[in-house]
ROZAZA-361756 format. One record per residue (C-alpha): x, y, z; residue in three letters. Coordinates in Angstrom, 2 decimals, m for minus. Layout:
BEGIN
+---------+---------+---------+------+
!       X !       Y !       Z ! rest !
+---------+---------+---------+------+
!       X !       Y !       Z !  ALA !
...
+---------+---------+---------+------+
END
This chain:
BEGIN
+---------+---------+---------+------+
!       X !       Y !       Z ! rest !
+---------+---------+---------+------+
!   16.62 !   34.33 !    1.02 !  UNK !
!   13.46 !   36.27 !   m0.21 !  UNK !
!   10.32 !   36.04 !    1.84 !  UNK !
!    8.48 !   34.74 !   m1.84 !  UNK !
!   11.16 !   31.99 !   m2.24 !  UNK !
!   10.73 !   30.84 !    1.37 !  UNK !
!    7.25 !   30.51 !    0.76 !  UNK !
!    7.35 !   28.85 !   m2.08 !  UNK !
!    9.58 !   26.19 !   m0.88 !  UNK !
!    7.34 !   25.95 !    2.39 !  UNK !
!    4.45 !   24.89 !    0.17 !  UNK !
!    6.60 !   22.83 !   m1.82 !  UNK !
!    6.97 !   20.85 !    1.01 !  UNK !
!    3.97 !   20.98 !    2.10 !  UNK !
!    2.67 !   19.73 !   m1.20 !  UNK !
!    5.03 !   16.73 !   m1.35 !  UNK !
!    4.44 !   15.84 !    2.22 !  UNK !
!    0.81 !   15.77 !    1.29 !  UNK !
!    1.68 !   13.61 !   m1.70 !  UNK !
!    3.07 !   10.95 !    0.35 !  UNK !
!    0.42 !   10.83 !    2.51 !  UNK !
!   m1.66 !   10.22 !   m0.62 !  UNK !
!   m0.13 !    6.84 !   m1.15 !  UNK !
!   m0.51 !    5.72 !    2.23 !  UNK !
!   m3.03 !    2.69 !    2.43 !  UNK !
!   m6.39 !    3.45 !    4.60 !  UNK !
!   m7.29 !    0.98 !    7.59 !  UNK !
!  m10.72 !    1.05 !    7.60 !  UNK !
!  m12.62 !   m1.94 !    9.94 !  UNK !
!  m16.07 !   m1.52 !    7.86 !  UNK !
!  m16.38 !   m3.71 !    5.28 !  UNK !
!  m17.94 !   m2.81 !    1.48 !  UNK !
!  m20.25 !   m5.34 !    2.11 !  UNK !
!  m23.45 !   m5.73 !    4.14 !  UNK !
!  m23.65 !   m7.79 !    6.80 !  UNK !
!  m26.09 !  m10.71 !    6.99 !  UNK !
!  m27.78 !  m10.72 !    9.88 !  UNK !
!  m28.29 !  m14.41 !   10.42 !  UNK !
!  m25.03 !  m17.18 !   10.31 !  UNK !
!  m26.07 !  m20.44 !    9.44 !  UNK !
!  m26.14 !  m23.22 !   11.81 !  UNK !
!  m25.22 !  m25.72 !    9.30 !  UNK !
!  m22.67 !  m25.12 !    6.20 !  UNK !
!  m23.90 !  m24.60 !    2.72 !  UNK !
!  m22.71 !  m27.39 !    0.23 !  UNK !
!  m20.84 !  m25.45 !   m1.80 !  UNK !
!  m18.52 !  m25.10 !    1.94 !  UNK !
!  m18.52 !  m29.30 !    2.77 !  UNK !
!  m17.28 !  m29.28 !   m0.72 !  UNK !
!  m14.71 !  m27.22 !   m0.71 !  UNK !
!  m13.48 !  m28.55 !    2.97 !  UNK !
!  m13.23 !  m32.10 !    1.23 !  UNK !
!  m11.58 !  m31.28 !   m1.89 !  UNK !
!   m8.47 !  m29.53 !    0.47 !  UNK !
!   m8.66 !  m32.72 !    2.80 !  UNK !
!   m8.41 !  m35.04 !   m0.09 !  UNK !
!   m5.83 !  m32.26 !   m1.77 !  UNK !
!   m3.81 !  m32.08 !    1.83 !  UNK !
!   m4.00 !  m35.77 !    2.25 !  UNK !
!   m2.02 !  m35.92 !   m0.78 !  UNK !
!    0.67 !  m33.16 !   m0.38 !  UNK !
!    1.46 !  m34.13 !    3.10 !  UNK !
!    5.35 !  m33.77 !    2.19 !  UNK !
!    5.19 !  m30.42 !    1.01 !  UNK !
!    3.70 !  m26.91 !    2.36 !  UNK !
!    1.58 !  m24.63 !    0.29 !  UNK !
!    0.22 !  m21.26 !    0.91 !  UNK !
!   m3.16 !  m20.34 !    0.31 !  UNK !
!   m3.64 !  m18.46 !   m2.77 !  UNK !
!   m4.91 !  m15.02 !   m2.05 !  UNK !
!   m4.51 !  m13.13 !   m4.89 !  UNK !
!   m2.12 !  m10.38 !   m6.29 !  UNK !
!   m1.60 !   m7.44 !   m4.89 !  UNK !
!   m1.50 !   m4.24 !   m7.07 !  UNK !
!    1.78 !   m2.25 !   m5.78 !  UNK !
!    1.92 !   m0.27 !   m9.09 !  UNK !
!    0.64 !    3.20 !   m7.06 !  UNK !
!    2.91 !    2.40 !   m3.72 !  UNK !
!    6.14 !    2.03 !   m6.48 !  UNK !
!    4.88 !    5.08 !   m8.33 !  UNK !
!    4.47 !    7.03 !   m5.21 !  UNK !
!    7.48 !    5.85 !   m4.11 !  UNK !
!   10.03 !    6.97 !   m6.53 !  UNK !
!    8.49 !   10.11 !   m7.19 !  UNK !
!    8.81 !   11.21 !   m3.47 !  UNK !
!   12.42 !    9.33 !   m4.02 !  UNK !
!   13.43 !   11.83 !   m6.47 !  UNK !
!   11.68 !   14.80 !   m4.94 !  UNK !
!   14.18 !   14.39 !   m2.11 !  UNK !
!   17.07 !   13.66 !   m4.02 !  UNK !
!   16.20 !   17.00 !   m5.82 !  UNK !
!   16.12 !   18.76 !   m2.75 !  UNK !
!   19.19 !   17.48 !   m1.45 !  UNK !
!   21.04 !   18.50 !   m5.28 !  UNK !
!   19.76 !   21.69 !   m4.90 !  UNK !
!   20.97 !   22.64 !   m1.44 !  UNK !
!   24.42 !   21.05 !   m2.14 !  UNK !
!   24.17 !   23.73 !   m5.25 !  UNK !
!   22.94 !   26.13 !   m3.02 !  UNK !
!   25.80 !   25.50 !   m0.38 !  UNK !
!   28.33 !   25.16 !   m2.77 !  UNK !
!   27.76 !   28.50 !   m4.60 !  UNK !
!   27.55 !   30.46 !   m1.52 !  UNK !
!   23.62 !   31.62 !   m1.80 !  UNK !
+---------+---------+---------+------+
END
């Protein structure tokens, strides 16, 4: 094997090691948000209202469990990600089966 083709596949996966990494989600503790620097000692209204609406609503769906409703979560860039690095390995594998196979 050439000393150019060995690089090149060396970056290649370098580059699609990198690309993973891309689509790996951050853990950051900070928030977006600034903090308030006082809590309140007594809840806001909007906060006894909500707590009786889901007494009254649990009170009345005691026989059956519900989850809380958080929201969707956008996977779209974790499937993308995904299959592409997916079928940059089966590509790899094809190609040194080809490789193997045809004696290079």
């Amino acid at each position: 094997m050439s000393s150019a083709r060995r690089s090149l596949l060396t970056a290649t996966a370098a580059a699609s090691l990198l690309g993973a990494l891309w689509f790996v989600p951050s853990a950051n503790a900070t928030s977006d948000s600034p903090v308030r620097d006082a809590v309140s000692a007594s809840p806001s209204p909007q906060v006894t209202e909500q707590a009786r609406i889901a007494a009254t609503t649990a009170d009345a769906s005691v026989g059956g469990a519900r989850l809380a409703d958080t929201g969707s979560f956008d996977s779209t860039p974790y499937v993308i990600g995904g299959t592409f690095c997916l079928t940059l390995g089966a590509g790899f594998v094809v190609y040194s089966v080809r490789r193997e196979r045809l004696g290079f």
